[in-house]
C-alpha positions as CSV (number, residue, x, y, z in Angstrom):
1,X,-16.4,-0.6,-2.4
2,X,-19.0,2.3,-1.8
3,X,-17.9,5.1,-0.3
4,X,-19.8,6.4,2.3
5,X,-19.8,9.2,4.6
6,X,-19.7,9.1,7.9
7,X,-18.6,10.5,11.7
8,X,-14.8,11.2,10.7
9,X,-12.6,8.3,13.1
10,X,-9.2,6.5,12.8
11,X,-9.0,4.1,9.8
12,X,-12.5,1.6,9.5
13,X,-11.6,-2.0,8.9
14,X,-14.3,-4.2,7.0
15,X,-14.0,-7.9,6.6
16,X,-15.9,-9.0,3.1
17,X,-14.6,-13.0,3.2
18,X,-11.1,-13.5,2.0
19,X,-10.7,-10.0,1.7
20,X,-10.1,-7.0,4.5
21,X,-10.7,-3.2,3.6
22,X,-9.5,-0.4,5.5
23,X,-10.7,2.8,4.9
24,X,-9.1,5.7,5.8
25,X,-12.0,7.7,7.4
26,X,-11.6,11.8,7.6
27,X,-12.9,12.8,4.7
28,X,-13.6,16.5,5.6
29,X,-9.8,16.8,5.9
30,X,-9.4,14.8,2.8
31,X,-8.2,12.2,5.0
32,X,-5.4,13.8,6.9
33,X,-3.7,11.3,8.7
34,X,-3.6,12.3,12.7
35,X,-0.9,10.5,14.6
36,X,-3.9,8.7,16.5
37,X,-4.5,6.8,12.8
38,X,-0.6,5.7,12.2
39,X,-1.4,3.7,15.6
40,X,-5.0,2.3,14.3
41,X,-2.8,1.0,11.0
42,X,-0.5,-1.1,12.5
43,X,-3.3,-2.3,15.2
44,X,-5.1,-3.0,11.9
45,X,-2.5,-4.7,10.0
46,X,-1.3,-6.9,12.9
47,X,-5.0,-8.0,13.2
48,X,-5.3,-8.7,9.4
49,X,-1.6,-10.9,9.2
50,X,-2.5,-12.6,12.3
51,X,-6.0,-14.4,10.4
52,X,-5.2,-17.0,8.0
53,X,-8.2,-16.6,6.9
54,X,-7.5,-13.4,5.1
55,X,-5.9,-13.3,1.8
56,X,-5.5,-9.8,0.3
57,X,-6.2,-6.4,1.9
58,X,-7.5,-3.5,-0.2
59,X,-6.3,0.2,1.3
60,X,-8.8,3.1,0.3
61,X,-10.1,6.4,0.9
62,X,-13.5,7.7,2.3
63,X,-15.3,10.5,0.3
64,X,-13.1,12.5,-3.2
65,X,-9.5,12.1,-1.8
66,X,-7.2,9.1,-1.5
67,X,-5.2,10.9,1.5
68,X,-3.7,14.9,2.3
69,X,-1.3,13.0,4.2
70,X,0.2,13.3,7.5
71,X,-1.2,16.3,9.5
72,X,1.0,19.3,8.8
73,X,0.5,20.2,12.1
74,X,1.8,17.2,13.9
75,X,4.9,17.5,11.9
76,X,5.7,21.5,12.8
77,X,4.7,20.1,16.9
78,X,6.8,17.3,16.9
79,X,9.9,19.2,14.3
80,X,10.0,21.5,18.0
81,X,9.6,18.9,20.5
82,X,11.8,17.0,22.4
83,X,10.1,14.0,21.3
84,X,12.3,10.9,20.4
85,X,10.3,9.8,17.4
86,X,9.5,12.2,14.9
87,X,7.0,12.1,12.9
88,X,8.9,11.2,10.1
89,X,9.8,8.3,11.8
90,X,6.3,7.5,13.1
91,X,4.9,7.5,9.4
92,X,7.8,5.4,8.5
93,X,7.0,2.6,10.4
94,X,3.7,2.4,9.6
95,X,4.6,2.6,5.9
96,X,7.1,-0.1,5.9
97,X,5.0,-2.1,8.2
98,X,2.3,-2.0,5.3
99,X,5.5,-2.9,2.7
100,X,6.4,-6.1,4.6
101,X,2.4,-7.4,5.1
102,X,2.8,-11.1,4.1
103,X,-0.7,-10.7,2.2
104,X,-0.9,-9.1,-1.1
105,X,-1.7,-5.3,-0.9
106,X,-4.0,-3.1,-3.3
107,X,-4.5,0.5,-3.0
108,X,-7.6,2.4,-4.7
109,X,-6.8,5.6,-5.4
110,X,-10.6,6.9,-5.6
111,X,-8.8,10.3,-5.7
112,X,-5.7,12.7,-5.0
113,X,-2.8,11.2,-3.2
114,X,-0.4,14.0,-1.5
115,X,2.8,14.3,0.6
116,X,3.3,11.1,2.7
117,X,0.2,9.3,1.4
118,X,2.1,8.9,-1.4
119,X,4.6,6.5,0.4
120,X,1.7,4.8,2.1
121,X,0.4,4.1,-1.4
122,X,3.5,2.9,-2.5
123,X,4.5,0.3,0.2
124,X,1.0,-1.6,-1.2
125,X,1.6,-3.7,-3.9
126,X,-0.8,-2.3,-6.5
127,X,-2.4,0.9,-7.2
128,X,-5.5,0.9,-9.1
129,X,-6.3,4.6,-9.3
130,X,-9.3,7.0,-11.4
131,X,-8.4,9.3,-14.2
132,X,-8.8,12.3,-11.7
133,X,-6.4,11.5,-9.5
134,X,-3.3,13.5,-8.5
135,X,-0.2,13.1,-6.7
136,X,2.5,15.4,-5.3
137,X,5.1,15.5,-2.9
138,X,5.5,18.8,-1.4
139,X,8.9,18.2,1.2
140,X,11.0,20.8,-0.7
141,X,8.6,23.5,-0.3
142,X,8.3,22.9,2.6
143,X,11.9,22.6,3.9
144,X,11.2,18.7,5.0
145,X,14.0,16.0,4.2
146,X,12.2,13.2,3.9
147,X,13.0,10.2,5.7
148,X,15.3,7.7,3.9
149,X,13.1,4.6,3.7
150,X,10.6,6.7,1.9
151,X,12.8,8.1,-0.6
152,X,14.4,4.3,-0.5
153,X,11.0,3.3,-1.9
154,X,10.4,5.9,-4.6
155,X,13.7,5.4,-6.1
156,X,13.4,1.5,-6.0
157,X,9.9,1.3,-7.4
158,X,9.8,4.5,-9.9
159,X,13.6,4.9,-10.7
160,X,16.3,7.6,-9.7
161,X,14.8,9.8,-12.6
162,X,10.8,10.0,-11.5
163,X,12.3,10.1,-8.1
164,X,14.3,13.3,-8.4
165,X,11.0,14.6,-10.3
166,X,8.8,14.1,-7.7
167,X,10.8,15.0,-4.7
168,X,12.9,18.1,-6.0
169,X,10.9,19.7,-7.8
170,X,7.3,19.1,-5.8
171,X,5.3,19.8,-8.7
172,X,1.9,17.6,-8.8
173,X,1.6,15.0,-11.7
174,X,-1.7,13.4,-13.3
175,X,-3.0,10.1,-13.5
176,X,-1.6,9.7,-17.1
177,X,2.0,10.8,-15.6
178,X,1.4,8.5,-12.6
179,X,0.6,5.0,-14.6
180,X,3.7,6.5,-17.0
181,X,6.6,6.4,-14.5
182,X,5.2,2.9,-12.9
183,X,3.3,4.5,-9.8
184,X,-0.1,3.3,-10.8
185,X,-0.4,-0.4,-12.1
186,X,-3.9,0.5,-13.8
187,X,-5.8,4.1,-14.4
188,X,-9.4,3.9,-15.1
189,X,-13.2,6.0,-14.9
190,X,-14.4,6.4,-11.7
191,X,-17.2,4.1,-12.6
192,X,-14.9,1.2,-13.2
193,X,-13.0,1.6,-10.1
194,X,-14.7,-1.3,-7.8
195,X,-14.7,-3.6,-10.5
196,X,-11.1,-3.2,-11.4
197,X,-10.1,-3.4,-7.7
198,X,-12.5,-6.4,-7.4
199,X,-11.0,-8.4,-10.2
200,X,-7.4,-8.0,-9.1
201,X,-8.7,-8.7,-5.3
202,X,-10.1,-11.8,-6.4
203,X,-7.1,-13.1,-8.4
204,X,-4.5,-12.4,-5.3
205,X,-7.0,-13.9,-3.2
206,X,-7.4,-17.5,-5.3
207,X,-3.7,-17.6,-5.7
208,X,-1.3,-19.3,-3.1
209,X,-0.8,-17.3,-0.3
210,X,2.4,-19.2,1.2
211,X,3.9,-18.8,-2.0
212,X,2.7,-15.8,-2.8
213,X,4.0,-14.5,0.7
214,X,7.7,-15.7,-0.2
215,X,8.0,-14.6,-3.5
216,X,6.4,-11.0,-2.5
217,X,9.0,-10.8,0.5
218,X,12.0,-11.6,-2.3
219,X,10.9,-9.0,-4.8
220,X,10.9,-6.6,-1.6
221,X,14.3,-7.6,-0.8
222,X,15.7,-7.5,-4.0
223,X,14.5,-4.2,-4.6
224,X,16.2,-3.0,-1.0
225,X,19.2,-4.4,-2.4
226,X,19.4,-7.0,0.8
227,X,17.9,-9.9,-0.8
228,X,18.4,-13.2,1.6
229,X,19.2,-16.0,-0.9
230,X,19.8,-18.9,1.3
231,X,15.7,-18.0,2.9
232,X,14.6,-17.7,-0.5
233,X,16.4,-20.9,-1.8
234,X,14.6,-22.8,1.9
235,X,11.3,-21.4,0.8
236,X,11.3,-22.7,-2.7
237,X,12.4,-26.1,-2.0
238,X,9.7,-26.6,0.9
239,X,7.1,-25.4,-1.6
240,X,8.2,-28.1,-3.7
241,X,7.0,-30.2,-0.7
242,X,4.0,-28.3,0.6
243,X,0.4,-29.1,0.1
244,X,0.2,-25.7,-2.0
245,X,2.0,-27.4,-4.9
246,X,0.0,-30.4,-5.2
247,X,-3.1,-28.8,-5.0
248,X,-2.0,-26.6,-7.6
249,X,-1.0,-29.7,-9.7
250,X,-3.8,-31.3,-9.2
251,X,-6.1,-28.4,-9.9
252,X,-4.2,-28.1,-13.2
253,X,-4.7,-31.8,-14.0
254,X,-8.4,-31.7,-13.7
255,X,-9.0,-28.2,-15.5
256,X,-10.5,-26.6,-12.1
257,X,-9.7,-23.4,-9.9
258,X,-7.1,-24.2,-7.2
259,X,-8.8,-24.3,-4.0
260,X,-5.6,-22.7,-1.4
């Protein structure tokens, strides 16, 4: 995936087959999220769930940066308003929106990741990121608590310890540090990047995506601690009766792709 410069907007969505990109697209800024792009996202991401013909989305940056994340601004305006929903609680939402996508979820990290970008990284599935990048998350210096479901997922995913790191101390960690405490799935030169994320796209999107979906929601539930057994034990037994599996069986039999 190219990145290319253009008019700075609210996130880009490109369709390339079985796949869907979205680009976040203000890359003066380093792609500050404005409160106009949290309501592109989850206009984007109900569009995306809503085609079956779509099988894995790919989240990126445009230009050096992954994302600054949410607009500094916007949070001091809205920490002073009377405003109902905080911004903490608008980025939430969007966040865990991202988390519960039925499709598999990739995040290229083409660069650094900070402050609440680095829960919107997170809530995707995998993070493929280049050696440059960087990550911190600066809420203690600047006097923020963050908001629970975000701290929810850095403890769940990384562990109390990287957790504490990352949010108490707000210093900014490496890519070696990152793909060390579990927040990047692969670290590689920028050259490399596309094809990495290319090779993982194609293997989500060949899989099956029912199953895939129901597995992908239990591993989310388990690691909420609210893990719905008597859903999980439906969906298992139906795939034992759905067209997935015997396609699958029959793919295996004759020594062929799957064709889902």
């Amino acid at each position: 995936m190219p990145d290319t410069t253009e008019t700075a907007s609210t996130p880009v969505l490109e369709i390339d087959g079985a796949r869907a990109n979205i680009r976040l697209n203000r890359p003066r800024h380093r792609n500050r999220l404005q409160p106009e792009d949290l309501d592109a996202l989850l206009k984007l991401f109900d569009r995306i769930e809503a085609d079956p013909d779509l099988r894995v989305l790919v989240l990126t940056g445009t230009g050096r940066a992954f994302s600054a994340g949410y607009d500094l601004n916007s949070v001091a305006e809205r920490a002073t308003s009377a405003e109902d929903n905080s911004a903490g609680s608008a980025f939430a939402v969007v966040a865990n929106r991202l988390e519960d996508l039925r499709l598999p979820t990739i995040c290229r990290l083409n660069g650094g990741v900070y402050g609440g970008a680095t829960d919107l990284a997170l809530a995707c599935d995998f993070r493929i990121g280049v050696e440059a990048c960087e990550m911190f998350m600066p809420a203690a210096r600047l006097g923020l608590h963050y908001y629970a479901s975000g701290i929810a997922r850095y403890a769940s995913r990384l562990g109390v310890n990287a957790a504490k790191k990352l949010f108490l101390t707000a210093q900014k960690i490496d890519a070696a540090e990152m793909f060390r405490i579990g927040y990047l799935t692969a670290v590689v030169p920028a050259d490399a990047l596309d094809a990495e994320v290319d090779r993982l796209a194609a293997i989500l999107a060949g899989n099956a995506p029912v199953a895939m979906a129901g597995m992908k929601r239990a591993i989310n539930e388990f690691s909420r601690g609210a893990f719905d057994a008597a859903a999980a034990d439906r969906r298992a037994r139906d795939s034992m009766r759905g067209d997935e599996i015997k396609e699958g069986v029959k793919a295996f039999a004759e020594k062929r792709p799957p064709k889902f």
